[in-house]
Structures are given as structure tokens and as C-alpha cells.
C-alpha positions in Angstrom: -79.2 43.1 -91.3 -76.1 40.9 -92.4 -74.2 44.7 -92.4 -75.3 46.0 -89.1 -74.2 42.3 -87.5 -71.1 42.5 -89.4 -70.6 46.3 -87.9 -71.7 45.3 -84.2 -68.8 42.3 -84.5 -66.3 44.8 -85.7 -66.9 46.8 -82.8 -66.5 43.8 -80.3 -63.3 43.4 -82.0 -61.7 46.8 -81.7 -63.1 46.7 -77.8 -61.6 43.4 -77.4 -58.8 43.2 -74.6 -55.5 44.8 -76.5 -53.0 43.0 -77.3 -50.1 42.5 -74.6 -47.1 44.6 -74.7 -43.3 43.7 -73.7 -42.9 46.1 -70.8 -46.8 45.8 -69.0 -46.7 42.2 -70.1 -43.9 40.2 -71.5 -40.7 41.6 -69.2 -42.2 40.8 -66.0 -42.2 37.1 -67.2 -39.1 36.9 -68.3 -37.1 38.6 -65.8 -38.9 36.7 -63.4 -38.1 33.0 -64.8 -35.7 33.2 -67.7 -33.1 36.3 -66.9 -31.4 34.3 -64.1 -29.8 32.3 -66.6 -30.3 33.2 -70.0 -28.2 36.2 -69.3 -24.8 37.5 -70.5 -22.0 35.0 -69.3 -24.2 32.7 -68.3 -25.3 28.8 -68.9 -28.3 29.5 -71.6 -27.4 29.6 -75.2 -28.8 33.2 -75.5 -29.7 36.6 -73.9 -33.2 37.9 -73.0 -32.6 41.0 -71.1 -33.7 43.2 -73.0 -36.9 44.1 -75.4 -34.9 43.8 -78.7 -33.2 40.2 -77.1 -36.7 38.6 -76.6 -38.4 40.0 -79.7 -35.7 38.3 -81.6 -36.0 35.4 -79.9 -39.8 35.2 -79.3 -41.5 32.8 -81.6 -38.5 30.7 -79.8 -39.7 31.4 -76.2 -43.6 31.3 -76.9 -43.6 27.3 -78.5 -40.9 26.0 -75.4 -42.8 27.8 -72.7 -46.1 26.2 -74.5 -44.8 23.0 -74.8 -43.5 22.9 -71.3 -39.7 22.7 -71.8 -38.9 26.2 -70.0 -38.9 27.1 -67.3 -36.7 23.7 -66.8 -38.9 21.8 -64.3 -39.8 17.9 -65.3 -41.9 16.9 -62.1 -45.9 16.6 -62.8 -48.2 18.6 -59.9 -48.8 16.2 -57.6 -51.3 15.2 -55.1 -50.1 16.4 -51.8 -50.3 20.3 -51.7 -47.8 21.3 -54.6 -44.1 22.5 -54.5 -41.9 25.2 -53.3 -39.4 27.1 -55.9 -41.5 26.3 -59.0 -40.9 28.2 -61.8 -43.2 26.6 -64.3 -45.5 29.0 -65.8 -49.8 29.2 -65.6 -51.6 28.6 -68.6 -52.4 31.9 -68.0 -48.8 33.5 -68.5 -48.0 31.6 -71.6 -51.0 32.4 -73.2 -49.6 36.3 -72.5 -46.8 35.0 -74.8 -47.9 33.4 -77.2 -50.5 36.8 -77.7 -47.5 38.7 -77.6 -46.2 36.9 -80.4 -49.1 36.8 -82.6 -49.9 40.4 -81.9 -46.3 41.1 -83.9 -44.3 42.0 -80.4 -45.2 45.1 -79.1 -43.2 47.1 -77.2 -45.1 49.2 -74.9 -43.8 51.9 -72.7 -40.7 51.2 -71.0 -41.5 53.9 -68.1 -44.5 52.1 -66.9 -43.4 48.2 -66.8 -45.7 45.6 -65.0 -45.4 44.2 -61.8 -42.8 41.8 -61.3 -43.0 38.0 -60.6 -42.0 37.1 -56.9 -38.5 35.5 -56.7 -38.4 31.5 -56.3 -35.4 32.3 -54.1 -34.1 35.3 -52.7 -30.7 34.0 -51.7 -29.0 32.5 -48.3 -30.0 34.5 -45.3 -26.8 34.6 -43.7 -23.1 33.1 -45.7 -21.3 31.2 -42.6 -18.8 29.5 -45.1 -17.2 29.4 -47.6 -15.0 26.2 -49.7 -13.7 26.7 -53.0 -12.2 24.3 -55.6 -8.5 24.3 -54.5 -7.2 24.7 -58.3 -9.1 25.7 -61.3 -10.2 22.7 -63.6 -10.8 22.8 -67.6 -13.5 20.8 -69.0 -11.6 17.7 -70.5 -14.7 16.3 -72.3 -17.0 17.0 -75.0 -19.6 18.3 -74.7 -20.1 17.3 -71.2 -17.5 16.8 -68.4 -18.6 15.3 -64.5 -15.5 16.0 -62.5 -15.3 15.7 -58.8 -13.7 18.1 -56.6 -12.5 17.4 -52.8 -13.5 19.7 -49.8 -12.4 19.6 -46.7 -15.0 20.6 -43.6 -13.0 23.3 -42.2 -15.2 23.0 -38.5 -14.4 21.3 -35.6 -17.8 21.1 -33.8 -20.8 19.5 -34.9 -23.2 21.6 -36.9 -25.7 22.0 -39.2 -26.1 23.0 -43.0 -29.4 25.1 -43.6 -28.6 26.4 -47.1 -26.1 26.1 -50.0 -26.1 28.5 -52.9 -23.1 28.0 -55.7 -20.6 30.5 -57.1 -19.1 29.5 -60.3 -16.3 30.4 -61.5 -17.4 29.9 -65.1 -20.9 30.8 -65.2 -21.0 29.8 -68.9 -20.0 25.9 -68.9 -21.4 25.4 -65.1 -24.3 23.5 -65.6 -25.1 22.1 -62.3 -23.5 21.1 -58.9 -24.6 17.8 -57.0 -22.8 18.3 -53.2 -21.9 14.5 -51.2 -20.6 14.0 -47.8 -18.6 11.5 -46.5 -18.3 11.1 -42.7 -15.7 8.9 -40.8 -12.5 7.1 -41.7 -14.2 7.1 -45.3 -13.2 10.8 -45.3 -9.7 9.8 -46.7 -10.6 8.4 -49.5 -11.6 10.8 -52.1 -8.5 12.9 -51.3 -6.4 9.3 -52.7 -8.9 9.2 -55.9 -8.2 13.2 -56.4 -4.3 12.2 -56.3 -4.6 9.4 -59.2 -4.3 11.9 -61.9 -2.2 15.2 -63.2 -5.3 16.9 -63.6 -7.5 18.7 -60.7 -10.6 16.5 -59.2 -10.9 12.9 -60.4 -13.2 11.8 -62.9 -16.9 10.9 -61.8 -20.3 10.3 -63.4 -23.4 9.1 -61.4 -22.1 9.7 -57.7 -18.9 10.9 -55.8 -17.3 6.8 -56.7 -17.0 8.1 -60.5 -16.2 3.8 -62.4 -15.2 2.7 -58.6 -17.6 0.1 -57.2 -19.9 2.0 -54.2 -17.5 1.0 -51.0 -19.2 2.7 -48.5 -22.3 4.4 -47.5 -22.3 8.5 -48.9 -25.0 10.8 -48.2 -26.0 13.6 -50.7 -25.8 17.2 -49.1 -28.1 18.5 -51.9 -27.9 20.1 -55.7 -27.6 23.4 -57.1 -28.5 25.0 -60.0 -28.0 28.3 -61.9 -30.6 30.5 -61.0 -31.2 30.0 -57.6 -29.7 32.5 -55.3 -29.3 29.6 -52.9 -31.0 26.1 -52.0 -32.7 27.0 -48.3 -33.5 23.8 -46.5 -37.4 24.1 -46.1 -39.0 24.9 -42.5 -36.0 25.9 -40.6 -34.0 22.1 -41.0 -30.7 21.6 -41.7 -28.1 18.3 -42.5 -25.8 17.5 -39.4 -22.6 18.0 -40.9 -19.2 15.8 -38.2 -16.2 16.9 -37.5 -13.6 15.8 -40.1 -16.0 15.5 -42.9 -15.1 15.4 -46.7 -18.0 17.5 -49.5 -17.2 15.8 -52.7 -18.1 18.4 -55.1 -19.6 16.5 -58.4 -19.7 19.2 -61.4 -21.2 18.8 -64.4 -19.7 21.3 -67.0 -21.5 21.6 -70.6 -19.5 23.0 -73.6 -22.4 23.0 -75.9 -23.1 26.7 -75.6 -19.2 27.7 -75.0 -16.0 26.7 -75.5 -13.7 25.2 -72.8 -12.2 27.2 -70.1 -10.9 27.1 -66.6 -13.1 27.2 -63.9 -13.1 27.7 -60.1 -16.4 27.3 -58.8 -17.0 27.8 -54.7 -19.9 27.1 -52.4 -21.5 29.1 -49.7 -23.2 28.0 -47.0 -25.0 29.2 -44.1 -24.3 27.4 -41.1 -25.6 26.6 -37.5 -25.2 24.7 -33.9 -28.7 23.6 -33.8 -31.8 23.3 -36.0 -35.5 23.0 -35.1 -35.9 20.0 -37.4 -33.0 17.2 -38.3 -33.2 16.5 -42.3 -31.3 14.1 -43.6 -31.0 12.7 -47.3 -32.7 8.8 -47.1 -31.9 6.8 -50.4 -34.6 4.4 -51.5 -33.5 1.4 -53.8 -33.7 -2.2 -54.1 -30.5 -3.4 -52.6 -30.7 -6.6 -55.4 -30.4 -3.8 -58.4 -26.9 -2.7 -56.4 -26.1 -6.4 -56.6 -26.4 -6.5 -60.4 -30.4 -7.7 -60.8 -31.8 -4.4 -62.7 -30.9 -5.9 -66.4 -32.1 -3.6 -68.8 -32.3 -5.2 -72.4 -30.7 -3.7 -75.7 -33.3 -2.9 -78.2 -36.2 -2.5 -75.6 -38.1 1.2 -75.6 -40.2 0.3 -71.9 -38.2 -1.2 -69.1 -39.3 -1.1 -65.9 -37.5 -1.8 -63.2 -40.1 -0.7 -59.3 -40.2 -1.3 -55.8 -42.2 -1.7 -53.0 -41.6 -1.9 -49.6 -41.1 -0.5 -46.3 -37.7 1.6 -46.2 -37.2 2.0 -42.5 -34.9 -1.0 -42.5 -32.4 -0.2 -45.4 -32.1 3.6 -44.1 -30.5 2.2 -41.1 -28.5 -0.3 -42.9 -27.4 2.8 -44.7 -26.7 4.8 -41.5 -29.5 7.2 -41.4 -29.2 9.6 -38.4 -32.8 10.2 -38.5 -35.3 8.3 -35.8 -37.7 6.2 -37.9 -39.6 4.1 -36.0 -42.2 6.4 -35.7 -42.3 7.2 -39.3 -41.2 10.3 -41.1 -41.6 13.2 -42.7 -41.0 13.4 -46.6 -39.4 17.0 -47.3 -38.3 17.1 -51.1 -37.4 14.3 -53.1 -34.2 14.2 -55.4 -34.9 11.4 -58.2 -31.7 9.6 -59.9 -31.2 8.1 -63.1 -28.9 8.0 -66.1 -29.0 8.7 -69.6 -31.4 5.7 -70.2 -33.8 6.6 -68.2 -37.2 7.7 -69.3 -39.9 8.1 -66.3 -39.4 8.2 -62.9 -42.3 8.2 -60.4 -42.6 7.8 -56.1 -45.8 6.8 -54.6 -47.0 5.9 -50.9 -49.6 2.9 -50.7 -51.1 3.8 -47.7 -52.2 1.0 -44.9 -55.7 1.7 -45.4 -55.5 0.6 -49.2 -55.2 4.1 -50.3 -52.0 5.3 -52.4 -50.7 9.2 -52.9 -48.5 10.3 -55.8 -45.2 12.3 -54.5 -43.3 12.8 -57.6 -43.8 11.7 -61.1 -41.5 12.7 -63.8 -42.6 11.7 -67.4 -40.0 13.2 -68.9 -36.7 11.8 -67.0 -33.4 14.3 -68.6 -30.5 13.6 -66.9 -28.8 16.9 -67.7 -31.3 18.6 -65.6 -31.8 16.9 -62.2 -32.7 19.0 -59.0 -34.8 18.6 -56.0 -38.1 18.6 -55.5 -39.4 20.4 -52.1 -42.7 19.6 -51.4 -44.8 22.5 -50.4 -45.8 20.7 -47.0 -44.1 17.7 -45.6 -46.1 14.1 -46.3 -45.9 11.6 -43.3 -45.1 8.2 -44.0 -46.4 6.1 -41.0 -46.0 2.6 -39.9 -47.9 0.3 -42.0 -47.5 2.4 -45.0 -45.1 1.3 -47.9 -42.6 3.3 -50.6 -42.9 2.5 -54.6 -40.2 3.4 -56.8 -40.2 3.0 -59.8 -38.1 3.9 -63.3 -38.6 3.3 -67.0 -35.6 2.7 -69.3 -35.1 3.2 -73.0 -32.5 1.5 -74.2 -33.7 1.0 -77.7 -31.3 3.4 -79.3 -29.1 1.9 -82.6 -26.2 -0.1 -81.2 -27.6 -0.6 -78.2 -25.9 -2.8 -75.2 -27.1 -4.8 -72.3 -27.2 -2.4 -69.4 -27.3 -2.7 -65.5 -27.0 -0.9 -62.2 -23.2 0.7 -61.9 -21.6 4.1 -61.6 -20.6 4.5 -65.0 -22.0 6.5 -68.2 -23.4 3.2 -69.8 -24.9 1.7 -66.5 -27.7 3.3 -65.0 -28.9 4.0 -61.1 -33.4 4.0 -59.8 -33.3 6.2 -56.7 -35.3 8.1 -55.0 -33.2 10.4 -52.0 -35.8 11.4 -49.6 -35.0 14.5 -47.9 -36.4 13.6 -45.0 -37.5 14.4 -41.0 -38.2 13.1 -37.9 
């Protein structure tokens, strides 16, 4: 008895599912989510584009896909349909990995690979314009450099950005690109800050002011990353972009993977004289924390520092374009901290009592912010309220008081709302 169950068990086992292979299995993963930047000259520390690449690097990709740090993308699903351009892998997927693995990394048969993943972005539709870094810049600091770059707005007629995609010059120390525009007689000024020093750009950290007390109201034009093919506004919107307008182009270069070298990044974008919906960038904040009230202890692991409130009022204190007193429409969200920051989370407490989650990130990283499009737009209506909020750990040896400010060792709680009419 104990022979023929030990038999019948044996031949469950060799029926079993087999084991996945790198071309029916693996490849379509990883050319799907990884190959867009761990590729030759890029930003990742390493290849995986081909079978011998990811076999040698597989225990590697099988315990940070399981663990959640790659695909890079720190926001939690939330409670309001999901989110466009996610790249985070199903359970589903990473278990194909880490079976992969344990099965010893077969191969397979190149000539008959599995389907492919579909693209989280397949690029701008159309490339209206393009602005380039007027010089090329080498990365001054180790082993990360923000330096801002000045762009004139070539157009003379008012019109509308629908996508941005980014075209480094150095793909291998290009880590990401934050754009900001500044409108009016503020125009001028970046141009005096890029003139201060020899060097191209001027030197910035948390926003287009770099250690310069905020002077006047900037909007953020949006982020790019390597990997995407281009940052499409969702459903059809664009940003109104004036006549006479100045993109500050904030870069942040890493030399941890490669040495120092010039670069000449330049942006595309596509471009057009009218857009079914009007976005615009809204930044929610407590205006005290600006004024020097978000004290952040030294030796303290769990700050907290939230908000709650109506924002209708400081968007047009802060020269929102967007008709609010209606309500609006949340598109994507683009959460900003600094280096102390630990959590960041946005909410809406309803006026019926109720509350929805928007965008929680447990695990803030500075080093890898983006946006967050939300898979449908959430209405915030009259009556309803924001809540920011942001956890700091400042607890680190030789740690010093800290507080809102611009530079590396003062920190920023926003939440930009990409938002709608």
C-alpha cells in the first residue's frame, strides 16, 4: 500500500505543470518591464537582454521582483479604479520567476518565445518640439548631481502641452528629469541664476529655486523617466503653455553606476492649439510649513507633519488657471519630499463622512519620484476636504533639526494634483 501511494505521488509529480523556461516564460517579462532600462548604455547597473544576461543575474531579479523593489513603482493600489503605466508585476508573474529560478534556469527554445507584455507606453503620437540643453553639462557631484537647465518657449501663441518624452544625452548617468514653467515677468529670472556661475545650468535641489527662498509662484510641467517612450497627458488634456514662457529643466544625474561625463539631454514634445480638457498642476501644502512651522526633530524615526482642508482657495492664491468652484477633477498625483521623508499618503474625506485613499506611498525614495495617473479621474466636490500627509525620519547618527526649505538638508510635503475642470 505505502508503495503504490508513493508510486501514484510520483506520477502526480512528473505530470505536474513543467517548470518555466526563459524564452516561453521568463523573456517576455523582462523585455516587457526591465529591458527599457537595464540595457546597454543605459541608467541600470546591469544588462538583461539576453538569456545568458538574466540567468546570471537571476537569483538577483527573482528576490527584488518578490520583494517589490522592481519594477520601480512605490505607490500602494488604491481605492479608486487603479492606475495607468504600471509596471509592477502580479503575483502571478513573479511566481514564474522565482520557478524559473528554482527550476535551475531553463532555457527553452528561442524560436518559439511567449507572447509579449503590452507596452506601458508606446511613445508621443506626434513630436511638435523640440528644446535642448544649450551646452553640455558634466556631473559636478558625487554620486548625485541636480542641475538646472534654462529653456526658452520658442512659440508665440498660446498652446498646449499634451506629452513630453526625454532624450538624454547620457543615457547612463540620466536618472530622471522633473520639467517647471515659469510664466510672466518671472521668466527672466532663471536665465540671471544660470549666469551666476562658469559652469552650464545653476545648481538646484528640491525645485527650479535650487538654496534661493521660493519668490514666486512655479508650476511643474511634469517628470520623466527612463523607460517611458513619453509621458502622454491622460484623456486627451494638455498644460496651457504663454507666450514668453521659461521650462526650467531640473536633472538629476547619478554616478553610481558610471563615471562622470558630459551630457546634453533634450525634450520632445507634442504640441497643440486647443485640448478637450485643461490640466493643470495644483500644489497642495500648508502655507505655515512654507513659513518655517514643519520642525522636524533630530533623533526622531516618526514625524508627522498632515493637512486637512479645502484647497480651492490656495490654488488660486497660487494662480491656478483651472475653474474650481465647481470642484475638480484629480488626474495623477506627483508626491514631494526629500531625503528624510518616509511615507507619503493623499486622502479625500468626503462630505458625507466617508474618506477615499488616492495615493499612499509607504516606502517614500526620493531618487525615484514620478507621477501617478490615476486610471479614472476622482471628483473632488464642494464640501469635500484634501489630507496630506508625510512621515519623516530624521533619526539617522548626527542628525540636525530640519524644516521646510529648498535645500538637501530641509525637506518639502506636497502633493501636485494634476488636475481638471
Amino acid at each position: 500500500m505505502r508503495f503504490t501511494v508513493f508510486a501514484f505521488a510520483s506520477f502526480v509529480a512528473a505530470c505536474g505543470p513543467p517548470a518555466p523556461t526563459y524564452h516561453q516564460d521568463v523573456r517576455p517579462i523582462v523585455e516587457g518591464r526591465c529591458v527599457n532600462c537595464h540595457v546597454a548604455g543605459g541608467i541600470a547597473p546591469f544588462v538583461l537582454d539576453t538569456y545568458a544576461a538574466v540567468k546570471a543575474m537571476g537569483p538577483a531579479v527573482a528576490d527584488s521582483t518578490q520583494k517589490g523593489r522592481m519594477p520601480p513603482w512605490l505607490a500602494s493600489p488604491n481605492e479608486v479604479g487603479g492606475w495607468l503605466k504600471d509596471p509592477s508585476l502580479t503575483a502571478a508573474q513573479k511566481d514564474v520567476l522565482s520557478k524559473w529560478v528554482a527550476a535551475g534556469m531553463p532555457e527553452g527554445d528561442p524560436k518559439k518565445p511567449g507572447g509579449a507584455l503590452p507596452p506601458l507606453s508606446t511613445g508621443l503620437p506626434k513630436v511638435d518640439l523640440t528644446l535642448k540643453m544649450a551646452e553640455p553639462y558634466t556631473p559636478q557631484k558625487l554620486p548625485d548631481d541636480y542641475r538646472c537647465f534654462v529653456l526658452r518657449w520658442p512659440m508665440t501663441t498660446p498652446s498646449y502641452v499634451t506629452g513630453v518624452n526625454g532624450v538624454p544625452g547620457n543615457a547612463k548617468i540620466v536618472h530622471h528629469v522633473a520639467l517647471y514653467l515659469v510664466e510672466g515677468a518671472a521668466a527672466r529670472y532663471p536665465p540671471e541664476w544660470d549666469a551666476e556661475d562658469a559652469l552650464p545650468g545653476y545648481e538646484c535641489f528640491g525645485g527650479p529655486f535650487g538654496n534661493r527662498p521660493q519668490q514666486f509662484p512655479v508650476k511643474l510641467l511634469t517628470a520623466w523617466l527612463p523607460g517611458y517612450q513619453g509621458q502622454v497627458f491622460p484623456r486627451g488634456g494638455g498644460v496651457a503653455i504663454p507666450p514668453g514662457a521659461t521650462v526650467v529643466l531640473q536633472m538629476h544625474y547619478s554616478s553610481l553606476e558610471a563615471a562622470p561625463s558630459p551630457d546634453q539631454t533634450a525634450m520632445e514634445f507634442s504640441v497643440a492649439d486647443s485640448v478637450s480638457r485643461r490640466l493643470a498642476y495644483q500644489p497642495f501644502l500648508k502655507f505655515d510649513w512654507v513659513a518655517g512651522q514643519m520642525p522636524i526633530p533630530p533623533n526622531s524615526n516618526e514625524v508627522v507633519h498632515e493637512h486637512r482642508a479645502d484647497p480651492r482657495p490656495n490654488f488660486g492664491l497660487l494662480g491656478s488657471p483651472l475653474d474650481t468652484k465647481n470642484g475638480f477633477n484629480i488626474e495623477a498625483v506627483m508626491f514631494h519630499m526629500h531625503t528624510l521623508g518616509s511615507r507619503g499618503e493623499l486622502w479625500i474625506h468626503r462630505a458625507d463622512k466617508t474618506k477615499q485613499q488616492i495615493l499612499v506611498l509607504p516606502r517614500w525614495d526620493f531618487h525615484w519620484q514620478q507621477e501617478y495617473q490615476l486610471a479614472e479621474p476622482v471628483r473632488f466636490n464642494p464640501g469635500d476636504e484634501l489630507r496630506v500627509r508625510c512621515v519623516f525620519d530624521n533619526s539617522k547618527p548626527g542628525s540636525k533639526p530640519s524644516n521646510w526649505g529648498e535645500n538637501s538638508d530641509e525637506e518639502m510635503c506636497v502633493a501636485n494634483l494634476l488636475s481638471s475642470e
